[in-house]
N, C-alpha and C positions, 0 to 999 in steps of 0.2 A: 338613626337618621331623624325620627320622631322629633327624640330629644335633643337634638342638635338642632335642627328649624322649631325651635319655639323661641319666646316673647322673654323669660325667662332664664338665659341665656345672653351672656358676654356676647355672643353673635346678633342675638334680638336688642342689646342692648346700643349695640353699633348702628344697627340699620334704624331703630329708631331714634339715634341722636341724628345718622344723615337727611333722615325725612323730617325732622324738626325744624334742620337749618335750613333746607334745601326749599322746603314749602313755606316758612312763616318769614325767612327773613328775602329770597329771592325771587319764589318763581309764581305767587298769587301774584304780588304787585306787578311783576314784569306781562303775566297774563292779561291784567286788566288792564293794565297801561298802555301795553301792546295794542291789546286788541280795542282800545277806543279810539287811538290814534290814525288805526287803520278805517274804523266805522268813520272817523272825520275825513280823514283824505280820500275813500270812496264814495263820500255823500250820500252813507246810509244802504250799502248796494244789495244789502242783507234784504232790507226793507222795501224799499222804492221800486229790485227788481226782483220781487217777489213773482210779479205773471209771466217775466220771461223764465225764469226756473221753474215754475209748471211745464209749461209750453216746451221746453226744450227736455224736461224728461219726459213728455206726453211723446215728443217728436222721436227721439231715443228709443221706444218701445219698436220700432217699424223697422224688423229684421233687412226688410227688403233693401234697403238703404245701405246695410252691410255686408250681408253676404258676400259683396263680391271683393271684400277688403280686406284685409287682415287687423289684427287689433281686436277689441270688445268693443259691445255699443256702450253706449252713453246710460242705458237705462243697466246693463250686465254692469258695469263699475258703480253705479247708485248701489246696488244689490247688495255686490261685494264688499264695498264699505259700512255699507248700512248694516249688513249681516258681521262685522267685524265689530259696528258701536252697538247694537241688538243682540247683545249678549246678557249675560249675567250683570254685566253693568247695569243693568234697566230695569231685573227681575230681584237680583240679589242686593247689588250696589244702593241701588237707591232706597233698601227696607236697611241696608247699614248704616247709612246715609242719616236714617231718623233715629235711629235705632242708640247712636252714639251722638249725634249732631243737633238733634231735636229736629220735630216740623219744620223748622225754619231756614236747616240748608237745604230746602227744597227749594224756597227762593233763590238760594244764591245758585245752586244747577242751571235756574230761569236765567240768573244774568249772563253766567257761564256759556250759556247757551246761543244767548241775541247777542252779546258784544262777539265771542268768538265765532259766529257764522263769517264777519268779516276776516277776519284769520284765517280758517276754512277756505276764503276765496282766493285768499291770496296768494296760501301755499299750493293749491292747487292747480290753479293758472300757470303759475312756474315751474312746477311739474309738467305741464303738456310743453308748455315753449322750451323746457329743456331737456325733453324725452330722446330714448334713444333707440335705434330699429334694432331689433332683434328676429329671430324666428317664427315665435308665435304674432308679431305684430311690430311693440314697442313694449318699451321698458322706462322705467324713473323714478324720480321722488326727490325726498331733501339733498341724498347722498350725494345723487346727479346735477342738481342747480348748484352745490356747494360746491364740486367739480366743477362743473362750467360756467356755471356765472360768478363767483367769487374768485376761481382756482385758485382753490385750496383742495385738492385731495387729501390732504390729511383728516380738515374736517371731515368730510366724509367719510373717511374711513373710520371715525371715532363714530360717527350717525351709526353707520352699517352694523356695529360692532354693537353698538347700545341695543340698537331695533332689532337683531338676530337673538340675542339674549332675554331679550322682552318679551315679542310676541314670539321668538319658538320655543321659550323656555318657561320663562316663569308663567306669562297670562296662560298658558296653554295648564298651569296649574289651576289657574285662578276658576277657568271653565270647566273641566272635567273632574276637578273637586265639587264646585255646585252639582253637578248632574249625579253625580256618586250620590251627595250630600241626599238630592230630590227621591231616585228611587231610593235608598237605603229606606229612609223613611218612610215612604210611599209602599214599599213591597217590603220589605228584609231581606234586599238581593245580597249577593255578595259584590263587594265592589269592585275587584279585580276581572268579573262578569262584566262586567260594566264597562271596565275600561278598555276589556282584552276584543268587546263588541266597538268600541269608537273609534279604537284603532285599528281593526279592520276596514271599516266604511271610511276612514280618514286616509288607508292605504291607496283603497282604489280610487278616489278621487284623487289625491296627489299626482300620482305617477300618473296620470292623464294628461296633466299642463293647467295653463290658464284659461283655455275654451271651454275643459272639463269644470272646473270651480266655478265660473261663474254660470253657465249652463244650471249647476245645482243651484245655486245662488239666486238666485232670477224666478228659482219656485216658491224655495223654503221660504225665503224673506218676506213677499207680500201677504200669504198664505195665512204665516202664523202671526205675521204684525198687525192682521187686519181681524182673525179673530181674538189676538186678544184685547186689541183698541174696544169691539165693538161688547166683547165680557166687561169692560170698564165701563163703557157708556150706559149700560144696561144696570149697574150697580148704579150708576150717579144719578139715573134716572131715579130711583126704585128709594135713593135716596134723598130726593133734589133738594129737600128741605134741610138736609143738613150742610149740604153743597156751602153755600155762602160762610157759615163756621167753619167750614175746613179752610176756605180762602184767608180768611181772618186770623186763623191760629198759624198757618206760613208768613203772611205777616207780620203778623203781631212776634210770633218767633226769630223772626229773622233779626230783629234790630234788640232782641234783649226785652222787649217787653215784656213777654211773658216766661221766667223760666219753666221749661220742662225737660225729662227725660234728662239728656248730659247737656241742653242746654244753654244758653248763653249766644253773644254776639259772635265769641271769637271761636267757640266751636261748631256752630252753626255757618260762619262763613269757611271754617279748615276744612269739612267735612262736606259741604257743599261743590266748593271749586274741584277736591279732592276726587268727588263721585261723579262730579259732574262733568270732568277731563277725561275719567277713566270710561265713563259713559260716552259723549260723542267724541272725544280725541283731537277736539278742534285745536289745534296750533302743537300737537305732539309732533307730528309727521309720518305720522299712520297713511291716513288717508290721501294723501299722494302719488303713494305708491300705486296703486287701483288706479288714481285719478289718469295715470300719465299712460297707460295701455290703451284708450279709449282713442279712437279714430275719430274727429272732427273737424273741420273747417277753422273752425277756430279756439285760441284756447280758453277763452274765456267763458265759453258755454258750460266744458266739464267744469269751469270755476264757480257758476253761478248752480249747475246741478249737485255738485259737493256741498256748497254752501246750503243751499236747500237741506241735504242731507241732516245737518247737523240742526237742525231746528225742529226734523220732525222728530227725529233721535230723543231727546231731551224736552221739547214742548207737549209734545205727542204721548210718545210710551213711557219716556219715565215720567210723566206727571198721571197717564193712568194707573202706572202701581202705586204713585204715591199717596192716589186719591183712595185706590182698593184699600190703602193698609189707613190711613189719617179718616176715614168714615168708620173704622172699630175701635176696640180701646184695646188692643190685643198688642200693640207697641208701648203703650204704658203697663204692663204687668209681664211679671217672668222676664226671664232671660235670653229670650230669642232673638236672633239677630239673622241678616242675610237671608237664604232663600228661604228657612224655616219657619220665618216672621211672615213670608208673603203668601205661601201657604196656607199658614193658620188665619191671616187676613181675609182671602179666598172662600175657607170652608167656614167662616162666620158668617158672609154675606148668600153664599151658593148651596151650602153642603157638603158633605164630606167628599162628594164627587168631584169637586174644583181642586182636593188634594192631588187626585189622578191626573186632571185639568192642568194645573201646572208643574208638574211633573213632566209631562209630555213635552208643556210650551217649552218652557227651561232644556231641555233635551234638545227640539230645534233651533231654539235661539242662542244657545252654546256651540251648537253644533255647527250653525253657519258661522257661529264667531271664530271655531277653528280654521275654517275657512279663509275667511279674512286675512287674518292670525297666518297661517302658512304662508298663505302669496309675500304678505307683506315682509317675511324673515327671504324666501327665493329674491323675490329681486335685488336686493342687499346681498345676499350670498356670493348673488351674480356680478354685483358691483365690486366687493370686495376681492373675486378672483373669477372668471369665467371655465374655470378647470372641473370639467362634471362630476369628478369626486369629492369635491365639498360639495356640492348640491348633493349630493347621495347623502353624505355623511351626514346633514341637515337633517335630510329626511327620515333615516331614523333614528337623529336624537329629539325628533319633533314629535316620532310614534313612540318613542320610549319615555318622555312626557311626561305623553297624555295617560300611560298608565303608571306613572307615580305622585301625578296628581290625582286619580279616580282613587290611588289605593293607600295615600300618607294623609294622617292626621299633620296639614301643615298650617298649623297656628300660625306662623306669623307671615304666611303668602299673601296678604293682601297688603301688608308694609312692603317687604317684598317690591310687588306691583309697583306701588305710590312712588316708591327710589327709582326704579328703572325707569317708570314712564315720566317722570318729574325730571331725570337726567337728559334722559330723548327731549321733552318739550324744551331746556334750554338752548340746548343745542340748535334745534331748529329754529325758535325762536329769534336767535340772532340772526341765525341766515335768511331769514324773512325781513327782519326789520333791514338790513343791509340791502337786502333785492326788492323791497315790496315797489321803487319807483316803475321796475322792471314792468310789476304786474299793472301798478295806476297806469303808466303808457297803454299795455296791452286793453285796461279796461278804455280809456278814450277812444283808442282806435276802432273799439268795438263799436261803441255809442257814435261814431260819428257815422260809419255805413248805416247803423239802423236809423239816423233819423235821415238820410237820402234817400231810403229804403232800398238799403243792398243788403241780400245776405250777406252776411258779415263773413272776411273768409281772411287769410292769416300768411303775410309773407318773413322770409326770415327780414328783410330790410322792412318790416313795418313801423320796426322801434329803431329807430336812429342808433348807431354804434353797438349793435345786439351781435354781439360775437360766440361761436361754439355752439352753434344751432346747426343739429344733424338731419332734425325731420321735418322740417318746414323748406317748401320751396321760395326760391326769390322772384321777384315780380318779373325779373327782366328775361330768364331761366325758367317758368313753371315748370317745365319736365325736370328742371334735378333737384 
């Protein structure tokens, strides 16, 4: 098996001819194209409505307002998304990131990040307005809007099929190899300990539902995001004088000025967009899925809390690991890459205790990204057939995984990644550019109650011709 997932190999040889064409000749420009044209037709929504995305994940935190509802709050799918981009993308991804890309796709993550939050809004938005009730609440995502507002279910069922694959299979490698990777190092555990402990604690949270995830969700996430933000800050303090050089060297790297490391413009931007998608997910169609469970008044709030998401994802935490590893010279020597690098970054500025230090965090941050990762493969399952024996069957080829990523030397899983998640992102990609008039409607309609000063609140007739709308009431009808 080893030998068969490596780089190496007629197999490794395929997936990196499809990630070559798939990323240099289609899906960066379609990325940035996409997502500027959407930052133009929102007039900046990223930006402008930066305090109503506080405010509305501030207001989200206040159980009281849900309990009596079915659905998540608003602040439990910030969690669950954020705990799905608060992964190893952030710890590992982005010390790869420099590691092969130089300093300077650190920039380009930066751009990845502001032009797609508008992305982020828009597939999100379309998610809640074309969600659909279920049990535990509501259910949606790409699969869903490409079902009802295009109808095409075939599309969909090509989404469903990419994103079960993705996040229950391959990423679910991509996580539980780092943590393997972190203790191994860290202790000399055995990794099969490791794996055979994640996927126990990954059992019982599953077979609980989606109250159960994000409940977990809703601790892990803030917890470990905030002490590791403020280990960063405390470095950049302790460094501040070198602070302005680090700024200068992702600059100056990013446009080819200065070669370093593997360097250059064209792999500092491959490697950037690369890290920087698989980091916050903005325009894959990940985060929808979470976005469309959430109970609101209206859909553009989960739009604009999503959107949020993805800018702390990426501005926030992976620019503190970028800063931890770019203030040593521990990415210019040896051969370390991924969480090994960010580690050794760590116990340069901290001491060898910061090895234990991340170790742990990566453990959390993986561990909520399983998280994520699972819901996101269920409601797709669900789409694809509502018969509970795939969902079973999901579930444990989702636990059987996670320990053959905890226990295979898999060389070429993060190409892997890059193909699956670079095939998702086209896919949805069009079905956003095709529906996004859907979401500018929805966002007017928003803006026009807030400057009357009405809470903004959401009927299926609010958008002129809005057809296959299951959970929104009509104005004329509020009871059905």
């Amino acid at each position: 098996m080893d030998q068969w997932l490596s780089t190496d190999t007629w197999f490794g040889d395929i997936i990196a001819l499809g990630n070559d064409l798939l990323w240099t000749y289609i899906l960066i420009g379609f990325l940035l194209l996409l997502g500027f044209y959407l930052t133009f037709r929102t007039k900046f929504v990223q930006f402008r409505m930066l305090p109503e995305m506080v405010r509305e994940l501030i207001s989200g935190t206040d159980r009281t307002a849900f309990k009596e509802r079915k659905g998540t709050s608003p602040f439990q799918a910030f969690a669950i998304s954020t705990a799905a981009r608060v992964g190893t993308g952030n710890l590992a991804g982005v010390a790869l990131a420099i590691s092969v890309g130089g300093p300077g796709a650190i920039f380009w993550m930066w751009i990845v990040a502001l032009i797609g939050a508008a992305t982020g809004f828009i597939e999100s938005t379309l998610a809640q307005i074309y969600k659909v009730k279920d049990k535990d609440g509501f259910r949606g995502g790409p699969a869903y809007y490409m079902e009802k507002g295009l109808g095409k279910r075939w599309m969909g069922l090509i989404f469903a099929v990419l994103i079960v694959l993705c996040f229950g299979l391959i990423f679910n490698g991509v996580q539980t190899h780092t943590i393997s990777d972190a203790f191994v190092g860290a202790y000399d555990v055995n990794p099969a300990l490791v794996g055979a402990i994640i996927a126990a604690m990954m059992a019982v949270i599953i077979f609980g539902g989606i109250r159960r995830i994000a409940v977990v969700a809703e601790v892990i996430v803030p917890i470990f995001a905030i002490t590791y933000i403020v280990v960063a800050l405390i470095i950049m303090v302790i460094n501040i004088t070198e602070v302005p050089a680090v700024f200068a060297l992702i600059f100056n790297n990013a446009f080819g000025i200065q070669e370093m490391v593997g360097g250059g413009i064209g792999a500092a931007i491959m490697n950037g967009v690369q890290r920087g998608l698989f980091s916050n997910e903005a325009g894959m169609g990940s985060a929808p899925n979470v976005a469309a469970t959430v109970y609101v008044n209206h859909p553009v709030k989960q739009g604009l809390i999503q959107s949020l998401s993805v800018l702390i994802d990426t501005l926030i935490i992976c620019s503190a690991t970028a800063f931890i590893i770019l203030l040593t010279d521990v990415y210019t020597v040896g051969d370390m890459e991924g969480i090994q690098l960010t580690q050794s970054a760590l116990s340069a500025h901290m001491g060898e205790w910061a090895t234990i230090f991340i170790t742990v965090a990566i453990f959390f941050f993986a561990f909520s990204s399983l998280l994520g990762n699972y819901y996101y493969g269920q409601a797709n399952v669900e789409f694809i057939s509502e018969n509970p024996i795939y969902l079973t069957i999901f579930r444990v080829a989702f636990l059987i995984m996670i320990m053959v990523g905890a226990t295979s030397d898999l060389d070429i899983i993060w190409e892997m990644a890059d193909l699956f998640m670079g095939s998702m992102a086209v896919v949805n990609l069009i079905a956003v550019a095709l529906l996004s008039k859907i979401a500018f409607s929805a966002l007017k309609d928003y803006q026009d109650q807030v400057r009357n000063g009405i809470d903004p609140v959401f009927y299926r007739d609010s958008i002129k011709g809005l057809k296959n709308i299951e959970s929104w009431k009509s104005r004329d009808n509020k009871d059905n």
